[in-house]
Structure formats: C-alpha cells, structure tokens
C-alpha positions in Angstrom: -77.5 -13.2 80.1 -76.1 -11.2 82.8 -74.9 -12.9 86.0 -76.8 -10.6 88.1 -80.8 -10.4 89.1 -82.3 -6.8 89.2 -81.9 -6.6 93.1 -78.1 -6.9 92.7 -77.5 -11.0 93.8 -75.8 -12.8 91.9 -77.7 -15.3 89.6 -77.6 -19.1 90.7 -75.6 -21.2 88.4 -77.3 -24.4 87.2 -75.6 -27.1 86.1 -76.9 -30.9 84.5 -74.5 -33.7 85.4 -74.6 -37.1 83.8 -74.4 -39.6 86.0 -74.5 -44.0 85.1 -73.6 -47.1 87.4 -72.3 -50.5 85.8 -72.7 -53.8 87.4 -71.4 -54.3 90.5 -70.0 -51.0 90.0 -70.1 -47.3 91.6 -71.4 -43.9 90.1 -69.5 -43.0 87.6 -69.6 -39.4 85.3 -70.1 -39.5 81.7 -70.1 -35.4 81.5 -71.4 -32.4 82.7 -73.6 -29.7 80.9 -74.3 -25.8 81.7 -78.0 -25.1 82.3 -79.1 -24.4 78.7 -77.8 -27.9 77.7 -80.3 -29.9 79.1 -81.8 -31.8 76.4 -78.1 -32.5 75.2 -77.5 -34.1 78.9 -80.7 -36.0 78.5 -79.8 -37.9 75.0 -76.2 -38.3 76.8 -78.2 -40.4 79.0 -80.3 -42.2 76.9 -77.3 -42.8 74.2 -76.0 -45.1 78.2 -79.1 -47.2 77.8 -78.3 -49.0 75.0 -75.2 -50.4 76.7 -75.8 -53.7 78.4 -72.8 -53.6 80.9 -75.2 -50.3 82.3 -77.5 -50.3 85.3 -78.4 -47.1 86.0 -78.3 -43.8 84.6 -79.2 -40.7 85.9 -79.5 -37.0 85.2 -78.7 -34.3 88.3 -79.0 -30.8 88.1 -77.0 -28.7 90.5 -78.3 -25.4 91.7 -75.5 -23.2 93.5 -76.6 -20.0 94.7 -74.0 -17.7 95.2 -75.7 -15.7 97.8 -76.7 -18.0 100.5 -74.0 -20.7 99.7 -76.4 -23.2 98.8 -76.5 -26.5 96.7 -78.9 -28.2 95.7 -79.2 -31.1 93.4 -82.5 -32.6 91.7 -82.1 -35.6 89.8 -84.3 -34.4 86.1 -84.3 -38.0 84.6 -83.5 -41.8 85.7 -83.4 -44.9 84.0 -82.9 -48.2 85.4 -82.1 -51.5 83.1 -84.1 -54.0 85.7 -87.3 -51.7 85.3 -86.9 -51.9 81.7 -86.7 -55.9 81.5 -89.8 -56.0 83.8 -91.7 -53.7 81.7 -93.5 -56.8 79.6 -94.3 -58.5 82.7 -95.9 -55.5 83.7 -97.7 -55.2 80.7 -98.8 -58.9 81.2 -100.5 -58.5 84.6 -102.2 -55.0 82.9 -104.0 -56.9 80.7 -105.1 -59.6 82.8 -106.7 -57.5 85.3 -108.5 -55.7 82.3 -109.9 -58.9 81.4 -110.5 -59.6 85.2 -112.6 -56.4 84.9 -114.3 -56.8 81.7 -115.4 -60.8 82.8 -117.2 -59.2 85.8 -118.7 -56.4 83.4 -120.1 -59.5 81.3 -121.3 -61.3 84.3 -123.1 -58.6 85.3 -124.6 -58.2 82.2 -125.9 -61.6 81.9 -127.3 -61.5 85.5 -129.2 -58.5 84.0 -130.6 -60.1 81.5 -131.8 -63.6 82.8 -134.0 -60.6 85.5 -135.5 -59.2 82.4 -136.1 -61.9 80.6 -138.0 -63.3 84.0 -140.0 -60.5 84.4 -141.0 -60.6 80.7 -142.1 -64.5 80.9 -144.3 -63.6 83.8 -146.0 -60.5 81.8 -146.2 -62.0 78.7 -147.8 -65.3 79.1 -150.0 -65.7 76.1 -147.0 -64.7 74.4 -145.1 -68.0 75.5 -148.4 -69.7 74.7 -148.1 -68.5 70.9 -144.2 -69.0 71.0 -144.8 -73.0 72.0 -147.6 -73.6 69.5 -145.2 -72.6 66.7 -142.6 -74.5 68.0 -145.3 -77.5 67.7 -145.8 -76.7 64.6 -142.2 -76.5 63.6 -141.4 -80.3 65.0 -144.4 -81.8 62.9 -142.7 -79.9 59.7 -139.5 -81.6 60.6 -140.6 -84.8 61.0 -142.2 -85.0 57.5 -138.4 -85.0 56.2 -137.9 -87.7 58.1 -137.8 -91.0 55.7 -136.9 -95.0 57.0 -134.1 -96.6 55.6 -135.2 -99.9 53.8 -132.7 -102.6 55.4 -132.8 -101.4 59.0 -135.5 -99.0 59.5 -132.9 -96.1 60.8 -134.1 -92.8 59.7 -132.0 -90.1 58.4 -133.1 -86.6 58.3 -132.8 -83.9 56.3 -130.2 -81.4 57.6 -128.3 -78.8 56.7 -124.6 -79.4 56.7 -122.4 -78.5 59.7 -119.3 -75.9 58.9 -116.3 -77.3 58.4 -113.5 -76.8 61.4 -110.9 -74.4 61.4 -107.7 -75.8 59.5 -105.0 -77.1 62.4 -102.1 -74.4 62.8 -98.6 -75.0 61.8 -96.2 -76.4 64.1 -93.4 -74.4 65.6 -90.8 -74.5 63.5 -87.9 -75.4 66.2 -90.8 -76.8 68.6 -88.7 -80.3 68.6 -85.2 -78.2 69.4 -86.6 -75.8 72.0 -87.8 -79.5 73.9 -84.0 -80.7 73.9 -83.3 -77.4 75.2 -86.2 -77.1 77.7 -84.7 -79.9 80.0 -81.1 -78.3 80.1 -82.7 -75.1 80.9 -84.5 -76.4 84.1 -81.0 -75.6 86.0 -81.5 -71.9 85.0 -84.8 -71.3 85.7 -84.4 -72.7 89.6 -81.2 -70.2 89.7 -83.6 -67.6 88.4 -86.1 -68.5 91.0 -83.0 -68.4 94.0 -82.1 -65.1 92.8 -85.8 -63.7 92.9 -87.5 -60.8 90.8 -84.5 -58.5 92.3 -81.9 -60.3 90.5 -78.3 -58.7 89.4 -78.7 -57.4 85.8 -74.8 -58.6 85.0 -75.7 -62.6 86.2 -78.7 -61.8 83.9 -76.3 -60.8 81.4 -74.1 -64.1 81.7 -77.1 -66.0 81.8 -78.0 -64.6 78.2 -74.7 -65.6 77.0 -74.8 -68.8 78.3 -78.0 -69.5 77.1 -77.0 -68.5 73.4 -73.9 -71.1 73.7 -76.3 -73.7 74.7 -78.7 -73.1 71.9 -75.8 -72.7 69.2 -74.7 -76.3 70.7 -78.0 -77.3 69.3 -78.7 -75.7 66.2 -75.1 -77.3 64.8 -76.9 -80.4 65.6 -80.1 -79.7 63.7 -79.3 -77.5 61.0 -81.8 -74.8 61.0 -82.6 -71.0 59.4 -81.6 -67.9 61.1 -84.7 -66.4 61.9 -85.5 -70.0 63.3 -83.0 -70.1 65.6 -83.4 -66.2 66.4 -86.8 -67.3 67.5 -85.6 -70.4 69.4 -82.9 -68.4 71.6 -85.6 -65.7 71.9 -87.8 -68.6 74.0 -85.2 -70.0 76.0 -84.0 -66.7 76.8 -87.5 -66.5 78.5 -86.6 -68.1 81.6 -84.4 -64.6 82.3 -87.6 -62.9 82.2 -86.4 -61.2 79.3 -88.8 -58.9 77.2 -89.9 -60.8 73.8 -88.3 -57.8 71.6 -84.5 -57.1 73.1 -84.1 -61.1 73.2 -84.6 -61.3 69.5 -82.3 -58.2 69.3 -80.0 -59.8 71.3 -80.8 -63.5 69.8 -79.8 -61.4 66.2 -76.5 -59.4 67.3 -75.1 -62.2 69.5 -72.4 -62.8 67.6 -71.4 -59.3 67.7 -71.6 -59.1 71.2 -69.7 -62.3 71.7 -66.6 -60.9 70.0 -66.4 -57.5 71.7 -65.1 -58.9 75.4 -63.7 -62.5 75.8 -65.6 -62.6 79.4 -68.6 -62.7 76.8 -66.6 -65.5 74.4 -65.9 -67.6 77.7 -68.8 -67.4 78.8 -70.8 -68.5 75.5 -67.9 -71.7 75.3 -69.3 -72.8 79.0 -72.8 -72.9 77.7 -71.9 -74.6 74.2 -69.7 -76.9 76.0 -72.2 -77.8 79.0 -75.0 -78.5 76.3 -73.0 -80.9 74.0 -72.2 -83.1 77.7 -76.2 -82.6 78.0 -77.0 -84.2 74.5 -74.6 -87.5 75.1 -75.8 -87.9 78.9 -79.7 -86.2 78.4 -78.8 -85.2 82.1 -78.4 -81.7 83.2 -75.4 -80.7 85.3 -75.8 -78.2 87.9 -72.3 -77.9 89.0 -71.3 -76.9 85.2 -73.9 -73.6 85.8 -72.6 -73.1 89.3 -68.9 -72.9 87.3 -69.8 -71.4 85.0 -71.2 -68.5 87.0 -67.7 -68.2 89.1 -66.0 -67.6 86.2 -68.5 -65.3 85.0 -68.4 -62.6 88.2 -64.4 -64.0 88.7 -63.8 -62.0 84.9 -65.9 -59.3 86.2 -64.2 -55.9 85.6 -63.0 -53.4 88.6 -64.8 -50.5 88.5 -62.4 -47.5 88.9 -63.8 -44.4 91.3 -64.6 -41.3 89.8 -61.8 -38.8 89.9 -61.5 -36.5 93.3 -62.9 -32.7 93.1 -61.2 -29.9 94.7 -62.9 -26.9 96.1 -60.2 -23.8 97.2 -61.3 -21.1 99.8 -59.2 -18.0 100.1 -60.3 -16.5 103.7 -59.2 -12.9 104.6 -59.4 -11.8 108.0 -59.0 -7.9 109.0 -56.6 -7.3 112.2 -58.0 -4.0 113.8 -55.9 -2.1 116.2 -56.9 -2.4 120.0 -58.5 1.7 119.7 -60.2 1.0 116.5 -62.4 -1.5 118.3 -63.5 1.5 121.1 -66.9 3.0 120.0 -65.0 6.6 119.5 -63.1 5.0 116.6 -65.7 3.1 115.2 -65.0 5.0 112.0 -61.7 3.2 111.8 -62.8 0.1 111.7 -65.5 1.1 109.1 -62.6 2.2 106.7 -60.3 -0.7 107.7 -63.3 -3.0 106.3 -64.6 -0.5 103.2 -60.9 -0.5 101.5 -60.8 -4.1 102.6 -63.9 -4.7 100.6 -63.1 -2.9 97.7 -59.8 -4.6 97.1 -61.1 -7.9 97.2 -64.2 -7.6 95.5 -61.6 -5.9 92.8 -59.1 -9.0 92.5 -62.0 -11.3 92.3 -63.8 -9.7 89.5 -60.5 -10.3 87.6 -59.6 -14.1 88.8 -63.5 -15.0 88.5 -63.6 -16.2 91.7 -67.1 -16.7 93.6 -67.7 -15.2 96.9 -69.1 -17.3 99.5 -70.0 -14.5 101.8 -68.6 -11.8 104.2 -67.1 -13.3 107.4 -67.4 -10.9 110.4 -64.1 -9.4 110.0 -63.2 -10.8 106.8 -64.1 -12.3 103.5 -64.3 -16.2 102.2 -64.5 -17.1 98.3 -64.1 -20.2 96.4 -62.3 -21.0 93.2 -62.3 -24.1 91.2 -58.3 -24.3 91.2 -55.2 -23.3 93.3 -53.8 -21.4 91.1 -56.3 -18.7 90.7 -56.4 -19.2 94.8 -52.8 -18.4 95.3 -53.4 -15.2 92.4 -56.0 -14.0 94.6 -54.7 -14.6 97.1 -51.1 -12.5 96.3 -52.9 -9.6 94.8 -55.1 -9.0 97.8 -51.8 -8.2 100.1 -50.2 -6.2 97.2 -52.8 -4.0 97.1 -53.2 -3.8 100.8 -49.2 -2.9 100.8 -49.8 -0.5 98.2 -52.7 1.3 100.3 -50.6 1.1 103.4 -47.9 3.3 101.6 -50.1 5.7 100.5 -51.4 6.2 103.7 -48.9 6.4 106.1 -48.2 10.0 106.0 -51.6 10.5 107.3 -52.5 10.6 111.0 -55.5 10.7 110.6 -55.7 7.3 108.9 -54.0 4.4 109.9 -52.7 1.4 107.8 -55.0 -1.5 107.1 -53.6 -4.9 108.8 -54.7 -8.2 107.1 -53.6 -11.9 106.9 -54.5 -14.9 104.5 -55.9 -18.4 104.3 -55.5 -20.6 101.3 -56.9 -24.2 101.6 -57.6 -26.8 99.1 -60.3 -29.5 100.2 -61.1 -32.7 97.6 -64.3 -33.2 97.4 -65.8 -36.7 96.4 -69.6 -36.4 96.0 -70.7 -33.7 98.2 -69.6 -30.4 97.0 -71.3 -27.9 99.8 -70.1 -30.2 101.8 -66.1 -29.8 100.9 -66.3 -26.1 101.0 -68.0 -26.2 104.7 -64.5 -28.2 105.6 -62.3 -26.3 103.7 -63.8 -22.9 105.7 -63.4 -24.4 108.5 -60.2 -25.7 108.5 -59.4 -21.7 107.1 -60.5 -20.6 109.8 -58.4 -22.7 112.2 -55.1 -21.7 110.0 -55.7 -17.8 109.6 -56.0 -18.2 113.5 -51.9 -18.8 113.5 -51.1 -16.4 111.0 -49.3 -13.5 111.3 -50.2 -10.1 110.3 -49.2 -9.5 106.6 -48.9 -13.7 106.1 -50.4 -15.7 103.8 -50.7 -19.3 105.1 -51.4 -22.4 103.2 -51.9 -26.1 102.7 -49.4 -28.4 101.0 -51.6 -28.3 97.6 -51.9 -24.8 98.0 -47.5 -24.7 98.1 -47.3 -26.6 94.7 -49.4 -23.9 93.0 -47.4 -21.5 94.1 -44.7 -22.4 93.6 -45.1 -23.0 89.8 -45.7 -19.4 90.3 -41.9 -18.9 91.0 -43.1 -17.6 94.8 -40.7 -18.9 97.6 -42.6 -21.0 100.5 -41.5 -21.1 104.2 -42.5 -24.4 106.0 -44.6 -24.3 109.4 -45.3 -26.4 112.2 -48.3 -28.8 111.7 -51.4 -28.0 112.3 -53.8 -30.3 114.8 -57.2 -29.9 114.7 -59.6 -32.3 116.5 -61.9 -32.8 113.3 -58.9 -34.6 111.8 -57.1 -37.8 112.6 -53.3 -36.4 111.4 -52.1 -33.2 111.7 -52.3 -31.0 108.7 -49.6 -30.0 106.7 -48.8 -25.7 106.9 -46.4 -23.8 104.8 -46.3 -20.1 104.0 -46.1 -18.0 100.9 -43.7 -15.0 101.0 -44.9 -12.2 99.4 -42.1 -10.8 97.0 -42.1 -6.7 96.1 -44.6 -5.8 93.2 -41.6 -5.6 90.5 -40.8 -9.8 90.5 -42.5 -10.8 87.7 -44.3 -14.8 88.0 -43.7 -17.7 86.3 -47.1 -17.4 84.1 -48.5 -15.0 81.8 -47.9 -11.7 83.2 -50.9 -9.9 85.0 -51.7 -6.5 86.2 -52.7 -5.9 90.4 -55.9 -3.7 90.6 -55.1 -0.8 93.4 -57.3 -0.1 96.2 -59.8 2.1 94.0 -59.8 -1.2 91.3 -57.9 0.6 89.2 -54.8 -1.3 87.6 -51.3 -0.1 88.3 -48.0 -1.6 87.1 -46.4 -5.0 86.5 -46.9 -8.0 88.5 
C-alpha cells in the first residue's frame, strides 16, 4: 500500500496497542500491532483474560496523521475481570424480572377470564340450570356406591386411587460438610458485605485461596470424592460472589494454582490452619481473617512502570539576510526556503523520518530515535555547505544561512503531547544558536557521539516551563571526507541527488 492518498498527504498510520492492568497495579503493555494486525491484538487480549492476577485489559488504536500532527487514540475492545464475575448475578436478576413480567401476563389473563365467564353465567342461565341438574344426578349415582360397614356403621366409598407422590430427592452429597463450613464462612461473607459489590478483584482472589485451605481442612476430616469436594468448594466459594462455572474451574485446578506463587501457598496454609482451630473450638476467629488478609496484600507484588518513550524533533530555522526580507528581494528569500526545502525533504526520505509540518521559516520533523535525529540532522548542513560552495561565485545568488535543533523528549503516556514539548523547547534552543550550529540536548550528545562527532558544551538553558535548567551542548560539524562510526552512508546534494562519502 502506498504511504500516500491521491491528493498527495501522506496516509495516517494506525496502530493497535495492547494494553492490561494487574491488581493494585498501573497500565502495563503487552505489545503493539500495525493496523492490519488487529484481530492478532484482539486474541493478545483475550489470551490476558484467562490470567487471574489481571484486571483489565484493553485494546487502543492510535491514529497519527502526518499532516495535521494529530493523535488520536480509540480504545476497539475492553474487558474487565469484576464485570465478568458479576455476569451470573446479572443473569439472575434477568430472569427474575422475566418472571415478574410473565406473573403479571398470567394475572391478567385470569382477570380476563373470571369477566368472561361472568358475562357467560348471566347469558346462559338455563344453561347453569341443565349443568346443576346433572350434577344432581351425578351425587345420587355416587351415593349408591356408598355401603355401611357392619361393626360401626362408617361408610366407605368407592374411589379411585390417589397418585402416588413424587419420590424424595437425594441429599447433597457434602450437605453435612458444607454446614461445618457454613459457620466458619460467616467471617467472610460480613468482609464481603464491608467491601461492597465494588470490591478489589486480588482480596477476591485471596479470599478464593483461603476458602480452598479451609475446605481442604475439612475434607481430610471427612474423607470424600473429588468431584464432591469440587462441588463443596464451588458453594462456599459462593459467598465471593463467584460465578457457579469458574469456581468449579478454580475448585478443580486449585492445586495448580497453589503451587505456582508461594503468596498463593501462604495464603491456602492460613485458611487450612484457621479451620482446623475452627473444628476444636466450633468458634470462628475474625482476627485470623483480618491476618490473614495483611499478609495477603503485605506479599502483594510491586508493579513496575512501563518503560519511558522518546519522541526526537529536528527543527531547522532559515537565517535570511536583512535585504532579503525588503519586498524588492522577495525572490531571495523564496530561493533561500525552496533549496531549503528540497534538502530536507531529501535527507528525510532517506532517514525515514516524519515531518511534523513547515515552521514559518523553517522545518520540524520527528524520528523515533536520536540517532537517525543526529543523521538528519548532520546531512542537512552538509548539504547546505555544499550548496553554499557552489554558489558563491554568483552575485546574483547569495548563500543560504541555516542553524539546527535536536531535542529528545520522553514521553510517558501521551505521545502528541511529548512532541508539543519537545517543539517547544526546540524552538527556545535554535533561538541561541549560531548560524551554521547545530544545538542539542544531553541525549541528543550521546547519539552523536557514538557517531565519532566531537561535542562542544554550552551554557544551560532556562526556560520558565521547566523547574531546572536544561542541559545544551553542540555538535561540530566535521568536513564531508570524516567517515562515522556506523555503516557508511551517502549525503543527498541540494538537487537529492547523492554525492560522495560521508
């Protein structure tokens, strides 16, 4: 696909980054995608959900156009671990209003009914007349069945047997374990009921574990089969507002999970242990929950920030002559900016850097590294040397005067953001520059000089947007025959048009 639209603007570049929060933890990023991959970002996502130490996950697609220097970011899919747990509850209150709504439906119905059948008693009298007669005559059939019984003179009748009731159901199988449990699990349910519908998913998660030691505690002291005791952790696991199906996943892998942290093991031995001291007393002990929930979100892991961004502007700014800025020499200053133009959108064809727009006597474009910056950066006054050598013989033309800006900005979240600071902070810089000077930041110095190009230090810069002054330095343009540190790589001219070594 090309990277430009028909009118000549560059196409925006879209990109799907996958994005997922852990308990008590900040946004973290699991990878990012180009624009075609965006089913592949969304199984990324879903492949987080089935991690219990995840919260949220999310899906945002970045949409930077080129042309207007604009971001913007749409988040395509979300998933949150506290809706998902809620989801049967949901369910639950569904179906009741349903039957809410079909019990009104039916009382309607019968109110329907008694009106017709009314109406129809009042039109149909001799009809009821016929219907009571042969209801007489019904009774004085039955009572011919009737016989008397010789000693007391009871009567028994004739009747037809009733149907015999529906066979009692089979106890729950762990019914008598899940009542020792139910009174140990009444210190739970109040601390579900303090932490409300909004509770933390990772004191859910401790909660599960410590429910699971608890249980275990019991079913070592009545033997009983695994999918029994699946099903009895499933029901105490109930009080977490759990849904039915992941607590008998969770009830069947628990010793699975228990082995892969030992904040899960330590937390499962606090359950087991606080159960066995509940079977001997028959009393439950809050202050062995309340300690057992300290240790739990003491053990809790620190959650590490994301690594920092970095966004590098290269600003140019043309230096016209006092008579090229008169309206008789407006010319001037139109060739000044044309070669000016040409050379730079040369060199950034080659380094693959993205222009964020023509400043009014200049040009500001970003790259994704300092290195490429301090390239760019480099070639640019080459190629302005080499067209001021060219031209000097000529009076009609004079030399083109330029100076240089490289700044690199971290950016932590915000990436339009970091490149509106980094421009501005440019803009501030080039200000002190000389004429034929590149100036930098410190980051910008390291860069080049692992490019074997000698730096000269400068006074720091204040700027009232910052709190400390900013470290300066300069890069010192060597002749075009000094070859760099890195691969070697050829200087466009003026025309674009490559000519001799580095």
């Amino acid at each position: 696909m090309p990277n430009t639209l028909p009118d000549g603007r560059r196409r925006p570049v879209v990109t799907f980054e996958v994005l997922f929060k852990q308990h008590n933890g900040q946004w973290q990023g699991r990878g990012t995608f180009a624009g075609t991959e965006r089913e592949l970002a969304i199984d990324t996502a879903r492949a987080l959900e089935q991690d219990l130490t995840v919260a949220l996950v999310k899906v945002v697609k970045e949409t930077y156009d080129p042309a207007t220097n604009a971001t913007e970011e749409t988040t395509v899919y979300r998933y949150s671990a506290a809706a998902a747990i809620d989801e049967d509850a949901l369910q639950a209150r569904r179906a009741r209003a349903k039957a809410r709504e079909d019990a009104a439906r039916a009382r309607e119905a019968s109110r329907r009914r008694r009106r017709f059948g009314v109406s129809n008693c009042v039109a149909g009298l001799p009809a009821l007349v016929r219907a009571f007669a042969a209801g007489c005559c019904r009774l004085v059939r039955f009572r011919r069945y009737r016989t008397p019984l010789p000693a007391t003179g009871a009567t028994t009748a004739k009747r037809v047997p009733t149907l015999a009731a529906k066979p009692p159901q089979p106890a729950c199988a762990w019914a008598q374990q899940k009542r020792i449990v139910s009174g140990f699990l009444r210190g739970v349910a109040d601390r579900m009921a303090e932490l409300g519908p909004g509770a933390d998913n990772d004191i859910r998660l401790g909660l599960c574990f410590y429910i699971c030691g608890a249980c275990s505690a019991v079913i070592e002291h009545r033997p009983m089969t695994a999918a029994d005791a699946n099903g009895l952790i499933a029901d105490c696991l109930s009080v977490l507002r759990l849904p039915r199906q992941r607590a008998l996943q969770f009830a069947a892998d628990r010793e699975v999970h228990v082995a892969e942290s030992p904040r899960f093991r330590t937390m499962f031995d606090l359950g087991h242990a606080a159960m066995l001291a509940y079977l001997r007393t028959s009393t439950p002990s809050a202050d062995s929950l309340t300690q057992a929930l300290r240790t739990w979100s003491a053990a809790a892991p620190q959650m590490q920030p994301a690594p920092r961004r970095h966004v590098t502007i290269v600003l140019t700014e043309i230096l016209h002559e006092p008579a090229a800025m008169a309206d008789s020499n407006a010319d001037s200053a139109a060739r000044d900016r044309q070669v000016h133009d040409r050379i730079c959108d040369s060199v950034l064809r080659r380094f693959k850097g993205a222009k964020a727009g023509h400043a009014p006597r200049g040009m500001a474009a970003v790259f994704d590294d300092p290195t490429s910056a301090v390239k760019c950066a480099v070639l640019i006054q080459r190629c302005v040397d080499d067209h001021n050598a060219g031209q000097n013989g000529i009076a009609a033309e004079g030399p083109v005067s330029l100076r240089i800006a490289v700044v690199d900005q971290a950016a932590d979240t915000d990436g339009a953001a970091a490149r509106t600071g980094a421009a501005d902070l440019a803009r501030t810089m080039i200000a002190t520059a000389e004429p034929g000077r590149i100036v930098c930041t410190d980051a910008v110095r390291r860069a080049a000089e692992a490019l074997n190009l000698p730096c000269a230090a400068r006074a720091p810069l204040a700027t009232p947007e910052r709190p400390s002054p900013v470290s300066c330095c300069e890069i010192i343009v060597a002749p075009r025959g000094q070859q760099l540190r890195e691969a070697a790589w050829v200087a466009p001219t003026a025309s674009g048009a490559p000519a001799g070594g580095a």
